[in-house]
C-alpha positions as CSV (number, residue, x, y, z in Angstrom):
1,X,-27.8,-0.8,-31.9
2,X,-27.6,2.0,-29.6
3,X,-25.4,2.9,-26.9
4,X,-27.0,1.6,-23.9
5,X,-27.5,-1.7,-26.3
6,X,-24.3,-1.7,-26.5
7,X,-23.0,-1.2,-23.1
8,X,-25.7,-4.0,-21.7
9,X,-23.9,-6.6,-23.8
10,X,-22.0,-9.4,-21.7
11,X,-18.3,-9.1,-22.4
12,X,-18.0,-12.8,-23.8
13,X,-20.8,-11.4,-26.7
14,X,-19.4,-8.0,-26.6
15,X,-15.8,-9.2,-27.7
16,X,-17.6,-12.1,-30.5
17,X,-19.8,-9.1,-32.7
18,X,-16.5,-7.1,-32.3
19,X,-14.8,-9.8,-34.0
20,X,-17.6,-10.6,-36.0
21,X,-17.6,-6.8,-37.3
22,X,-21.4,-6.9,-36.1
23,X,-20.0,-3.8,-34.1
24,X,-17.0,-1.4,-34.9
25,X,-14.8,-0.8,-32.0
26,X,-15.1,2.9,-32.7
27,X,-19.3,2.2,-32.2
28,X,-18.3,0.6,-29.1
29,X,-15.7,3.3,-27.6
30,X,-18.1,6.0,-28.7
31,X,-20.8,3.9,-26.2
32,X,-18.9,3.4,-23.3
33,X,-17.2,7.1,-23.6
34,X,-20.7,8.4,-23.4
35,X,-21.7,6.6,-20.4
36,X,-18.4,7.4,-18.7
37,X,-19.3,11.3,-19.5
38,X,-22.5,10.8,-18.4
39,X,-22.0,8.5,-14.9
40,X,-18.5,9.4,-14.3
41,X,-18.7,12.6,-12.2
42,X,-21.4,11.5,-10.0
43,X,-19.6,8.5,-9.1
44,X,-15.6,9.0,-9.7
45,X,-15.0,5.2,-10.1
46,X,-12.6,6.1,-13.4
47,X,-10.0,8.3,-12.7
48,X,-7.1,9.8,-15.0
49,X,-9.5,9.3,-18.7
50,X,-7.5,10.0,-21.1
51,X,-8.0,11.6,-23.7
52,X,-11.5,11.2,-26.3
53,X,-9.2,11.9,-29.6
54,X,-6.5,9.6,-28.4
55,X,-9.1,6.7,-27.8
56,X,-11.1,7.4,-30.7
57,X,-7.8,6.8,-32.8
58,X,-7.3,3.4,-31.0
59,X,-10.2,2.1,-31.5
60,X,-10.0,3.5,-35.4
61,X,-6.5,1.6,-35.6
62,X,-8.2,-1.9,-33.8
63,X,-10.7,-1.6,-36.5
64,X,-8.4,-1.4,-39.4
65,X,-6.5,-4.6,-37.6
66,X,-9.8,-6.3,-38.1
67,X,-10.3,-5.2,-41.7
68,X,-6.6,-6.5,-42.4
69,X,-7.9,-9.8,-40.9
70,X,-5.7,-9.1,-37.4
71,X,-7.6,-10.3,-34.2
72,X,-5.4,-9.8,-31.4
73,X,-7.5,-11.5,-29.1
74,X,-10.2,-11.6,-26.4
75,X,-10.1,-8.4,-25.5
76,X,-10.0,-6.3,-29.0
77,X,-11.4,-3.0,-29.1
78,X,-12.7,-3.3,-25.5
79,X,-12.3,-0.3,-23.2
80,X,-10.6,-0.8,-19.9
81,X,-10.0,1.2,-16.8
82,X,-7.1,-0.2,-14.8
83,X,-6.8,-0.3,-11.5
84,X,-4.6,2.7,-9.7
85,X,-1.9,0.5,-8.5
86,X,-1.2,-1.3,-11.7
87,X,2.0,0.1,-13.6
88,X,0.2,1.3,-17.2
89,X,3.2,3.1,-19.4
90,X,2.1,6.7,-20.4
91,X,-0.9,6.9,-17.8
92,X,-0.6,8.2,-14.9
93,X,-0.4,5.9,-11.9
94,X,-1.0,7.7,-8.3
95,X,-1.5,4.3,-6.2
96,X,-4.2,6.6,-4.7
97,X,-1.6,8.7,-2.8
98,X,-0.5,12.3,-2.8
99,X,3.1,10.7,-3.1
100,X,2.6,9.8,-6.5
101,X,-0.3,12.0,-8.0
102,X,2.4,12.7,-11.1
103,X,4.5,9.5,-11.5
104,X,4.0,7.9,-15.3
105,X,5.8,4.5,-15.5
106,X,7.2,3.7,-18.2
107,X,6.5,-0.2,-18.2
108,X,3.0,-1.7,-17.4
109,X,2.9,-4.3,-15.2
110,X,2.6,-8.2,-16.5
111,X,-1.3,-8.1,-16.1
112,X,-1.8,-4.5,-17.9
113,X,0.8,-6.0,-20.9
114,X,-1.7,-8.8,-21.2
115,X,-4.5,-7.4,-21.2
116,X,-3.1,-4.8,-23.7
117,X,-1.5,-7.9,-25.8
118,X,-5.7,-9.0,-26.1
119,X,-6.4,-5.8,-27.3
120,X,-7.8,-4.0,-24.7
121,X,-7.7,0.0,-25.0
122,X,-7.0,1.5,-21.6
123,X,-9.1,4.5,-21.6
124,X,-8.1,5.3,-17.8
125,X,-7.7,4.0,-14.1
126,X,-9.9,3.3,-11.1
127,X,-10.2,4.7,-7.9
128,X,-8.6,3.0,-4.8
129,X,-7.7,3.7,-1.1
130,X,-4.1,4.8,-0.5
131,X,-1.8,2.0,-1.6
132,X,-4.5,-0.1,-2.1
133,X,-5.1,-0.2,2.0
134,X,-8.2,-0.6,3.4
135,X,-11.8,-1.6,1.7
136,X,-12.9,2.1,1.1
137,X,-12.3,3.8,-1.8
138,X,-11.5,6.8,-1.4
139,X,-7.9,9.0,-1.5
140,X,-6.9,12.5,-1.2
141,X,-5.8,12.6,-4.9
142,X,-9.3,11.9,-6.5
143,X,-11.8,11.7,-3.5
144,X,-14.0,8.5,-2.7
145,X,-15.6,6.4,-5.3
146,X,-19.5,6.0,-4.7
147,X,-21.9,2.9,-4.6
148,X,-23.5,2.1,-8.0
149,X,-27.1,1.1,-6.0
150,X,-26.4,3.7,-3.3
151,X,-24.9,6.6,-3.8
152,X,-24.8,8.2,-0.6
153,X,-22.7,5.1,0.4
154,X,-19.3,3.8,-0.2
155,X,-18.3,1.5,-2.8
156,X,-16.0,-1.2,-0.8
157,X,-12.1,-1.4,-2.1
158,X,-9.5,-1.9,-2.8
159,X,-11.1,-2.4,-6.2
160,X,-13.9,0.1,-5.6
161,X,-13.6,2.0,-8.9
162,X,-13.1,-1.0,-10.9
163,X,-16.6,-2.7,-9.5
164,X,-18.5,0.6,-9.7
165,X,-17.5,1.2,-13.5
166,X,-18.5,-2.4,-14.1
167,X,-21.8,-1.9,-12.2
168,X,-22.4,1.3,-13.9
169,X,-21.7,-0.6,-17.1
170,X,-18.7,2.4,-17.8
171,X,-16.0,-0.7,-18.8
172,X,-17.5,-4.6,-19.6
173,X,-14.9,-6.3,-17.6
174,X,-12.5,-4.9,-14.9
175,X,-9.2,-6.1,-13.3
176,X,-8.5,-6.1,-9.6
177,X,-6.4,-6.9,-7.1
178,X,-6.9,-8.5,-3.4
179,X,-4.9,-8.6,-0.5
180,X,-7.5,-8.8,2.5
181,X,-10.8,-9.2,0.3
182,X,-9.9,-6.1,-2.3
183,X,-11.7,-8.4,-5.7
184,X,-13.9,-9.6,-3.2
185,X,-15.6,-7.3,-0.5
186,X,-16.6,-4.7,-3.7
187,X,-18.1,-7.2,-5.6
188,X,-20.2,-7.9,-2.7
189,X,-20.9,-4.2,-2.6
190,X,-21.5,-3.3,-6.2
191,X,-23.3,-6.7,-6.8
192,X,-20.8,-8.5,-9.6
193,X,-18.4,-11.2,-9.2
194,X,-15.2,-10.9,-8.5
195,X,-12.6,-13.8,-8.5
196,X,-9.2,-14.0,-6.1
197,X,-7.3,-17.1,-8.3
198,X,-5.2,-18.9,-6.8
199,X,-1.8,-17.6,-4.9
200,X,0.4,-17.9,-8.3
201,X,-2.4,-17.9,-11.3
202,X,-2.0,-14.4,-12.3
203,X,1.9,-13.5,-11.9
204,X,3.0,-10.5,-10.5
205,X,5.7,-8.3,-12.5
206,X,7.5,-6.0,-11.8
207,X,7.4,-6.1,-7.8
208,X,10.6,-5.6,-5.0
209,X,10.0,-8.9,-3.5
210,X,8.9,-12.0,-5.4
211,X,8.9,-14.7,-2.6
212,X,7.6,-13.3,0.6
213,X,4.7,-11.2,-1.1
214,X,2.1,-13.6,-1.6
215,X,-1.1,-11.8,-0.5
216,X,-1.8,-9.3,-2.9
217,X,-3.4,-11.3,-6.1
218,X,-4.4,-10.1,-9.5
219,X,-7.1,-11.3,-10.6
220,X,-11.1,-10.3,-13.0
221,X,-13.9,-8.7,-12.1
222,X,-16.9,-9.2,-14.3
223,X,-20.9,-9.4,-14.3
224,X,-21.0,-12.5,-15.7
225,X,-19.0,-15.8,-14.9
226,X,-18.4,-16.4,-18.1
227,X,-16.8,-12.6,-18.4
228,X,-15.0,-13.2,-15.0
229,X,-13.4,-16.4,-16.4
230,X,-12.3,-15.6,-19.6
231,X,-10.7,-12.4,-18.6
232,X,-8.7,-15.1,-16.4
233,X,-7.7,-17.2,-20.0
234,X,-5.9,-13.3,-20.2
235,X,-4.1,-12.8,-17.3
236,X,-3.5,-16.3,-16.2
237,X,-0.4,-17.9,-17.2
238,X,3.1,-18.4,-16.4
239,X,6.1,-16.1,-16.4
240,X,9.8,-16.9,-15.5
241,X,10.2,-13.4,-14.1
242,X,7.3,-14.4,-11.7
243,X,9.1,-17.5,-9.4
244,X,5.7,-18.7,-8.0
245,X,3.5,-18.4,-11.1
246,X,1.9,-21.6,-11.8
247,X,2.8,-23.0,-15.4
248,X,-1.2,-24.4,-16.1
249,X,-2.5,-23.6,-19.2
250,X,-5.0,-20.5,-19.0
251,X,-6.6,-21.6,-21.9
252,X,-9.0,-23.6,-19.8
253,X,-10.8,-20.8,-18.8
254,X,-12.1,-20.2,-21.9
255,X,-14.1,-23.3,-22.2
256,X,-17.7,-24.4,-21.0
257,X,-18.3,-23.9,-17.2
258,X,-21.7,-25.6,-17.2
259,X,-20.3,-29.0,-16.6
260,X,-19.9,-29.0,-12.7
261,X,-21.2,-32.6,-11.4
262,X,-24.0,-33.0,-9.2
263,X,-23.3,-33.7,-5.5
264,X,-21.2,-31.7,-4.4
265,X,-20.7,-30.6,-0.5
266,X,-20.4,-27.1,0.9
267,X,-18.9,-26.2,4.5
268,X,-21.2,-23.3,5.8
269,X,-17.7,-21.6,8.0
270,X,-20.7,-18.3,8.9
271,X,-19.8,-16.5,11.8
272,X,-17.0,-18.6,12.7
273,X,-19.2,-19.5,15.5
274,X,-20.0,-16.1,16.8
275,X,-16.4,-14.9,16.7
276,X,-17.2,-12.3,14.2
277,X,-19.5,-9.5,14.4
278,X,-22.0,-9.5,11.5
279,X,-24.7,-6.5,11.1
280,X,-28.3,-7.6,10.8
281,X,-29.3,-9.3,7.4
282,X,-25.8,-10.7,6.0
283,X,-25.9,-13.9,7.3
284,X,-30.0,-14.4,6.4
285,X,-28.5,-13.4,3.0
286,X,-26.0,-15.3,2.8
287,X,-27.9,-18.4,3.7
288,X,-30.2,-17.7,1.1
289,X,-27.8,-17.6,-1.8
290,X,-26.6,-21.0,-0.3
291,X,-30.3,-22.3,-0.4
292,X,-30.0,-21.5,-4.5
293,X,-27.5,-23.9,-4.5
294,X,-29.4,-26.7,-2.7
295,X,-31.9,-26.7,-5.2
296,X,-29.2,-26.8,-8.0
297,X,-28.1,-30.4,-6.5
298,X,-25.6,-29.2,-3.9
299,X,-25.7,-30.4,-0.2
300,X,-25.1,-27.1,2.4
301,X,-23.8,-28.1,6.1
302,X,-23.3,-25.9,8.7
303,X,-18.7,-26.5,9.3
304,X,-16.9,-25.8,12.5
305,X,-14.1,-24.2,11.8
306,X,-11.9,-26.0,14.3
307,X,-8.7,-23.5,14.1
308,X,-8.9,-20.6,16.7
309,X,-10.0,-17.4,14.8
310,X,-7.7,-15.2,16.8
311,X,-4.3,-17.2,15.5
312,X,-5.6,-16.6,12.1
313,X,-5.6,-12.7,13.1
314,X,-2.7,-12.4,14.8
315,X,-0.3,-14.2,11.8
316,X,-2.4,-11.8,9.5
317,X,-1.5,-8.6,11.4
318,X,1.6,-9.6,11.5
319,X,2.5,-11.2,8.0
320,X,0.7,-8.3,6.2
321,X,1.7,-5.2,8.2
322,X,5.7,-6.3,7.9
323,X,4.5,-6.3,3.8
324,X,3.2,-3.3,3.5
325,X,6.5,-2.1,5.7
326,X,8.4,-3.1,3.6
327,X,7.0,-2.3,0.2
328,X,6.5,1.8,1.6
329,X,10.2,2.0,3.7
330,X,11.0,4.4,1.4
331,X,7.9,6.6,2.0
332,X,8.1,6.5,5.4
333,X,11.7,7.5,5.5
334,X,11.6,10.4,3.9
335,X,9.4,13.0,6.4
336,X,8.1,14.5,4.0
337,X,6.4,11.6,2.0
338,X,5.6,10.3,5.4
339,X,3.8,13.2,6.2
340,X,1.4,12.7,3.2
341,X,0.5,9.0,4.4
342,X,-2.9,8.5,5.8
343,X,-3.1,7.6,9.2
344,X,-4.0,4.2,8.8
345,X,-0.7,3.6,6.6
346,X,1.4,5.2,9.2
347,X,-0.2,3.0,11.3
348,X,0.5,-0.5,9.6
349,X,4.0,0.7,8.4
350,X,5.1,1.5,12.1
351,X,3.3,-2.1,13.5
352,X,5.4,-4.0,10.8
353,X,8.8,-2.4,11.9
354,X,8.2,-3.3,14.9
355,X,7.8,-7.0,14.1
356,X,10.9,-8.9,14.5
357,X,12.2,-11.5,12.7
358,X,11.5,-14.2,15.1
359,X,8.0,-12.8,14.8
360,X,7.6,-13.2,11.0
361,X,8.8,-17.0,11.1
362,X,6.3,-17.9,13.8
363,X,3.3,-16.1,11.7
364,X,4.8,-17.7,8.8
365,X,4.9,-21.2,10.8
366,X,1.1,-20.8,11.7
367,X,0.2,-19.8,8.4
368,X,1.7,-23.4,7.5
369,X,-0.5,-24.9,9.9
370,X,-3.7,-22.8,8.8
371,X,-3.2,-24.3,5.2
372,X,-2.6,-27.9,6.5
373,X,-5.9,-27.1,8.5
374,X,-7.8,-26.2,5.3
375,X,-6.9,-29.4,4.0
376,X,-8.7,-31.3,7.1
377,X,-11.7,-29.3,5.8
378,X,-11.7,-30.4,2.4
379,X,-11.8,-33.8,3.4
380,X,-15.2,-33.0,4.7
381,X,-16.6,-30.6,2.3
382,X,-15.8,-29.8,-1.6
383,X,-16.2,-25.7,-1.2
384,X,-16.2,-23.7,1.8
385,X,-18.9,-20.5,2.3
386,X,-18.9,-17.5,4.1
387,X,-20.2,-13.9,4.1
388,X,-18.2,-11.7,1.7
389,X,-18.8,-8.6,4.0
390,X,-19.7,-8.6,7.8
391,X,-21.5,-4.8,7.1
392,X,-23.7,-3.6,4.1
393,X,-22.4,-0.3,2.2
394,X,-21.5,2.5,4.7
395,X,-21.9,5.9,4.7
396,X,-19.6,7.2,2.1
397,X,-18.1,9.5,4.5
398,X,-17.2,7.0,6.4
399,X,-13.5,5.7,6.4
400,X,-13.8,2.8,8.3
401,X,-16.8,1.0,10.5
402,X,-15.7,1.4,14.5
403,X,-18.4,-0.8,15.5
404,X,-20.3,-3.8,14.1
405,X,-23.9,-5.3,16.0
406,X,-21.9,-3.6,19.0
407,X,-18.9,-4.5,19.0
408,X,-16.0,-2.6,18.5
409,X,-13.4,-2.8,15.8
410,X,-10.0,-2.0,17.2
411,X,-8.0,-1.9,13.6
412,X,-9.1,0.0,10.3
413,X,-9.2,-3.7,8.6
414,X,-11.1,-5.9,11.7
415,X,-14.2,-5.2,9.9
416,X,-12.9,-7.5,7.2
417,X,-11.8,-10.3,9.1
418,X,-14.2,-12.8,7.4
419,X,-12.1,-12.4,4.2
420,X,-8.4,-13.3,5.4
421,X,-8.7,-17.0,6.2
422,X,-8.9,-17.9,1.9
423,X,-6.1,-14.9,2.1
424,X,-3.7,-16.9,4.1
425,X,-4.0,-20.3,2.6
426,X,-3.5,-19.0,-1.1
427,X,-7.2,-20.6,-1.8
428,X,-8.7,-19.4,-5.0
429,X,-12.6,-17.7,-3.6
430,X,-15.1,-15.9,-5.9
431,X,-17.3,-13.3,-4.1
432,X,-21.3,-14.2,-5.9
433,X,-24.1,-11.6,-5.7
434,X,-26.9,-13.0,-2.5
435,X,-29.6,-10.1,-2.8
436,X,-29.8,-6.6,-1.1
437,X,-30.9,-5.5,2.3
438,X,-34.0,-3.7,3.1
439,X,-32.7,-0.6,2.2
440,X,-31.6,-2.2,-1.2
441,X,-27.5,-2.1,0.0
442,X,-26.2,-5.1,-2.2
443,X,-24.0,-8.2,-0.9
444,X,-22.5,-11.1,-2.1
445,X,-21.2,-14.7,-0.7
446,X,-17.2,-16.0,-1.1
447,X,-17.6,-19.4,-2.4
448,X,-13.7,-21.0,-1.4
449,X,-11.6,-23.7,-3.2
450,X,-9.5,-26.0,-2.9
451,X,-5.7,-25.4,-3.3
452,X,-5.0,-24.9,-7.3
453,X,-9.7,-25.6,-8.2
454,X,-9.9,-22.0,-9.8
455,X,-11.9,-23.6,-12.7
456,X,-13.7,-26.1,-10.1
457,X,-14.7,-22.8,-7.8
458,X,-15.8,-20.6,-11.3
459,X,-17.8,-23.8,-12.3
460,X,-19.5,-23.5,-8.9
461,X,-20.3,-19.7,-8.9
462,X,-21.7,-20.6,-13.0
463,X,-24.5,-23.2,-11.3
464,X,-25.5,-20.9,-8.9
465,X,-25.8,-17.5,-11.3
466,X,-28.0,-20.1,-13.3
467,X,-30.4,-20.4,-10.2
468,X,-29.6,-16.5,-8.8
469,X,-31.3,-13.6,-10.6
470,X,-29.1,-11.0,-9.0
471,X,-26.6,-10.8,-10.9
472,X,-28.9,-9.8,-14.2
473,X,-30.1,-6.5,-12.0
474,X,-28.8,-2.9,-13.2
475,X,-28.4,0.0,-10.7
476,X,-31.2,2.2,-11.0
477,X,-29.2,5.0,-12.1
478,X,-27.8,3.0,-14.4
């Protein structure tokens, strides 16, 4: 088998010959080294590769585990880029920022010590925007990650270097992380799936502040389903150090998802009714991919969303920019880390200290009523729709869209607005390839969940890849 062979396998049949011994893990690091050499620099999605005679070795010492009869687990021998805000001991971890081009952590975080645990050998990071902010990724550390179908355009974030090494089939699986749409808005961009879990399946550790941080989730990227959910089985599960981890067993990730009964209802939420501005295409799109569905045995119906959009965005202005004060005080006390913060940081840092308390209960009070709201819905419906994007891929020098169909965008994140409602209710939401524009700019379609239905909402997003050829498309340069 030779290396592009290699590198087309699915990560479910990638990780079985490795076990099998159909494939050495050395065989399979020497494949997706040479497509990181050979993609890499026109692209930047993996930042801070370490080392070829380092990895080499790994994948030398996971192949005499296997000869000795030692399977560590789902992920042995695969090569894995980590997202640049994930603690990884001995690599270095810049979060994207000037701040911290040099720090080396000494501890991964929990979802890095899983994955390693599997037997993943982390052959670098990927690219993000600074701190993770904003859904363009690109840093003055490392420079902007570009679109695996377009280069000239950008490649959507936070998790833009993870879903353009996936694309670009440098890494079979990839994890991520999503605050306003981060797993979600590059998956749409890149054309893979990417998977926000529910608020609690994939525990967060270490982190300052374990009860009031409940946006940013950890969760797989993949170009499968199957891949997507059994990379879950790895990172799912509970921890004690994590209060609000839920204590399920992730083990039922790993098992069939082609038993999703027939019948079942989806809530087309669109638009919102006109309130959000959609470029040309994304919604015909969109409606498409539904259409898939339809044929599969689901019912589609167009759903009011019968909460006023603009309480949703002021709790979420609110709510996230007294997070992300918090989590970067230190930064911005010190001048001359301040000074190094994009402008868009500054920005969100100063909004959130100027939030009072009394104005974090009342977002947290309407955030209550948004989730009680959701639950009306589900009464109706079974899964909720909408566009994962409002715009296609940008211009890559681009850092944020100003205006969308006409209309302007008055923060660096309003152009994502169609991502925060699942955000703010903790509902578990897969982004699923719909198709490219006529310039051949990818997008994809957040199919929503109940509260706690992470298998129910993977189940979905496995009928319709059967009926969607999408998702079995490589980037030409790829």
């Amino acid at each position: 088998m030779n290396c592009d062979d290699i590198v087309a396998l699915d990560a479910v049949t990638l990780s079985a010959v490795i076990r099998g011994r159909e494939l050495s893990c050395a065989e399979v690091m020497r494949a997706y080294l040479a497509r990181v050499e050979r993609l890499n620099p026109s692209f930047n999605a993996i930042v801070s590769l370490q080392p070829r005679e380092r990895l080499l070795a790994q994948a030398d010492e996971r192949d005499a585990q296997l000869a000795r009869g030692q399977w560590l687990g789902w992920m042995h021998g695969m090569p894995l880029a980590v997202k640049d805000v994930a603690l990884t001991a001995g690599i270095t971890t810049t979060f994207g920022s000037p701040i911290y081009a040099a720090f080396v952590p000494e501890v991964d975080s929990l979802v890095v010590e899983r994955m390693r645990v599997s037997g993943a050998i982390l052959i670098g990071k990927t690219n993000v925007p600074e701190f993770g902010l904003g859904s363009q990724s690109y840093n003055a550390v490392f420079g902007a990650t570009r679109n695996a179908w377009a280069p000239q355009m950008c490649a959507g974030g936070s998790s833009g270097g993870a879903a353009v090494a996936l694309a670009l089939r440098m890494i079979p699986v990839a994890d991520g992380s999503d605050m306003g749409g981060s797993l979600r808005n590059p998956a749409a961009f890149n054309n893979v799936f990417g998977f926000r879990p529910s608020a609690g399946r994939v525990p967060k550790w270490p982190v300052p502040e374990s009860f009031a941080e409940q946006f940013a989730i950890e969760g797989p990227m993949g170009r499968t389903v199957a891949d997507v959910a059994m990379l879950l089985s790895v990172q799912a599960g509970y921890d004690p150090r994590a209060p609000l981890s839920l204590a399920e067993d992730p083990a039922g990730f790993a098992g069939s998802l082609d038993v999703a009964p027939r019948g079942l209802r989806i809530g087309w939420l669109g638009d919102l009714g006109g309130h959000l501005a959609m470029q040309s295409g994304v919604l015909d799109l969109c409606r498409a991919g539904l259409a898939r569905l339809v044929d599969a045995g689901c019912s589609v119906e167009d759903l009011a969303l019968g909460f006023d959009p603009e309480r949703l965005w002021s709790m979420w202005l609110t709510l996230r920019s007294v997070l992300v004060a918090g989590a970067r005080s230190q930064d911005y006390a010190d001048p001359a880390r301040r000074a190094m913060l994009k402008p868009e940081a500054r920005w969100e840092i100063e909004l959130g200290r100027e939030a009072s308390a009394q104005d974090f209960y009342r977002a947290s009070a309407e955030r209550s009523a948004w989730y009680l709201h959701t639950l009306s819905l589900f009464e109706r419906v079974d899964f909720l729709a909408l566009p994962s994007a409002q715009v296609f891929p940008f211009d890559v020098r681009t850092h944020w869209p100003r205006e969308i169909a006409g209309r302007a965008m008055d923060t660096y994140h309003r152009w994502m607005e169609v991502v925060i409602g699942p955000t703010l209710a903790g509902l578990p939401a897969i982004s699923v390839p719909v198709g490219f524009s006529p310039e051949g700019l990818p997008m994809g379609l957040q199919l929503v969940g109940k509260p706690r239905a992470d298998l129910e909402v993977l189940r979905l997003a496995r009928r319709y890849e059967r009926s969607a050829p999408w998702s079995a498309l490589s980037p030409a340069s790829g």
